[in-house]
Every structure is written in C-alpha cells, then in structure tokens.
N, C-alpha and C positions, 0 to 999 in steps of 0.2 A: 593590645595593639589594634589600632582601628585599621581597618580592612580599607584599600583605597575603590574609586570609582572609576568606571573608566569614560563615562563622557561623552563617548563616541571618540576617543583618542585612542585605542586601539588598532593596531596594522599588523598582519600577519606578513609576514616575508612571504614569499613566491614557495620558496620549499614548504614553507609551514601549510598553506593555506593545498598544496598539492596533497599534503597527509594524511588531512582531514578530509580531503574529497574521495581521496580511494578509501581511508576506514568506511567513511558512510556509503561509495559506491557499493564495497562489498558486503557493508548491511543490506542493503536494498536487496539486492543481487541473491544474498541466501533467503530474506525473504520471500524473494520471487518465485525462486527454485522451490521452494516449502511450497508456496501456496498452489503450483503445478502438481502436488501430489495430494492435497487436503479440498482442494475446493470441485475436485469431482465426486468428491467424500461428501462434502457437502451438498452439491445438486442433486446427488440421489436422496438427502433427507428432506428436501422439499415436499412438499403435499402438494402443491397445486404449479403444473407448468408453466405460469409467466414465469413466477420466480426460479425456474428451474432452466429455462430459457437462458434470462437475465443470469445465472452465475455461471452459466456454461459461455454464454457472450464475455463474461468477467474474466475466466481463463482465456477463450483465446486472444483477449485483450496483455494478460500476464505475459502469456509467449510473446507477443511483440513487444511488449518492455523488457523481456530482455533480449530482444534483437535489438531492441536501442541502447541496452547497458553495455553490453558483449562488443558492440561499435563504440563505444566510449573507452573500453579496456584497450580494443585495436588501437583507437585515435591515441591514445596515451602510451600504448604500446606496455605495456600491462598487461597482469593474467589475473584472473580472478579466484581470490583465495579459496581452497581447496574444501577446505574445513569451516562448515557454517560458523556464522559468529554467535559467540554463547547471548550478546545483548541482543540480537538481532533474532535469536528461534526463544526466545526468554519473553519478549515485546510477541511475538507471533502466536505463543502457546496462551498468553491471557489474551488475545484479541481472538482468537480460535478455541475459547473455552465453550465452543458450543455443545450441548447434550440435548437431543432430542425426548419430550418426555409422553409417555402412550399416553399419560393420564389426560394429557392437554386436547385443546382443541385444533385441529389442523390447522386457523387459521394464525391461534396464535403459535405454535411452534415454529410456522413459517415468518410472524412477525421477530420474534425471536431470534432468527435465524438471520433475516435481514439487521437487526440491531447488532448482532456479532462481524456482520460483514461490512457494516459501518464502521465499526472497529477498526478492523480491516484496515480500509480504506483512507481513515485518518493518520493511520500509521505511515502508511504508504506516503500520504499527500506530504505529510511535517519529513520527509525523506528526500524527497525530490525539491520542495521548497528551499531545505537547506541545499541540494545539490546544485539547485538553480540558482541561489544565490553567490557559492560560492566560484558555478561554472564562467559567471558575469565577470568575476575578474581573472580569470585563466586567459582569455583573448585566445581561443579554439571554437571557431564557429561551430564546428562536425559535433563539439561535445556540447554547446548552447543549444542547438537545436535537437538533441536527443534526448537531454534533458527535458528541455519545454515541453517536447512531444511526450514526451510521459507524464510531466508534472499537469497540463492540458488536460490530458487521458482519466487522470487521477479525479480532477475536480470535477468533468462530466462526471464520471462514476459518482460521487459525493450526491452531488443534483438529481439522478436517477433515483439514487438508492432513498432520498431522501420523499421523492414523489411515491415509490412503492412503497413507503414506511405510512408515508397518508394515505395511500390509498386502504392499505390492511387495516388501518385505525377508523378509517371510517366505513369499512364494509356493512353493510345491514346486516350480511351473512353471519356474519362473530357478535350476537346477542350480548355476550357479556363484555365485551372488552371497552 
C-alpha cells in the first residue's frame, strides 16, 4: 500500500495542536529541570574560566527559561508534568555524555566540553522552534512571547558557543589540536 503525502494539506484541530504543545512544553521543561542539576557538574570540569564563566552564565540563563515555561503552564492554566519525560532525559543523557579524561590536554577537554554543550543547545533550540511554531497558531500572546524569548535565548547561546568553539580550535596554546 503506497503511503500518501501530505503536501502541506495537513491541519491539526485546535485540540490536537494544544496536545502536542504541552508533550513537547513538558519535554523542555524536564529538560531544563536536568540541565539545573548537571551543568554545575559541568562548570566545575572546566579548566580554564571563560568557559566556566560562560556555562554558569548558561544556567542562570536555564532558570529564566523556565520562568518563561512555568508562565506558559500558568497562561494555559496547566501543570507541569511531575515525572521527567523518558524521551526527553534519554535526548539529555546522549547530549550530556560528557567524560572528562586526565590523559588529555586541558584545552581539549574543555573543547570537548563545549561540543557536548553544543549538543545541548541544538536540543533545546529544535524544542522551542517546534514550540514557537506551534505557539503561532494558539493566538495567546503571553505564550508567543515566552516562547520567542527562549527560543531567542537559545540561538544567542548556539552563536556564543560556536565562537568559543573557534576560539579553542585556533588557540596557539593547544599545539596539537
């Protein structure tokens, strides 16, 4: 049986498209929760404090995304589910598969370190893009704009993380890399 296409002829009813906004708000959301408890885990395995700087700037960036999720749960009048999502700390535990290793050079562990929070960060972004897309046809300003403001948040971070990534690559200081 040949599978049909959809064309752009697909429409989500108003419930449907509500459904899919709280599974993936509450993906985010456990997300966010995880990465409040790993990525000071992480700034201590930094070697050198820019980038130790930068992932502690990355938390308290997290806590205000979710003061913009938690207002989106409000605006909807919603609670956020209790029990992490299995897809959601599953998607977290390979972008978090960081291991610091002694054998290395400080500055690649820290490059290293930044390629895992890149991870990260794409996760995040493809999260709030779908949120933002789906927020566009809700017609709730409070939740468009909380959205944006996070999904905004997300791409600065992309652009940072992506200039600290050149910077490590082209250090003089890291001979071999």
């Amino acid at each position: 049986m040949e599978k049909p296409f959809l064309c752009g002829n697909l429409q989500l009813n108003e419930n449907s498209l509500n459904k899919v906004f709280l599974f993936n708000l509450n993906q985010i959301y456990s997300i966010l929760q995880s990465l409040t408890q790993s990525l000071p885990v992480l700034a201590d395995k930094t070697c050198f404090g820019d980038l130790h700087f930068v992932v502690e700037e990355l938390l308290s960036e997290v806590f205000e995304q979710i003061g913009h999720i938690e207002t989106v749960f409000l605006q909807l009048k919603e609670v956020p589910a209790k029990i992490g999502s299995p897809t959601a700390n599953d998607i977290l535990k390979l972008a978090i598969g960081y291991h610091e290793d002694e054998n290395q050079h400080k500055l690649s562990n820290d490059l290293a370190l930044v390629f895992h929070l890149q991870q990260i960060l794409v996760v995040k972004c493809h999260y709030f893009q779908l949120l933002k897309s789906i927020a566009n046809s809700l017609n709730d300003i409070t939740v468009k704009e909380n959205i944006q403001y996070c999904f905004d948040q997300c791409a600065e971070n992309q652009t940072l993380f992506k200039l600290i990534a050149k910077e490590y690559m082209e250090s003089r200081v890291n001979v071999f890399l």
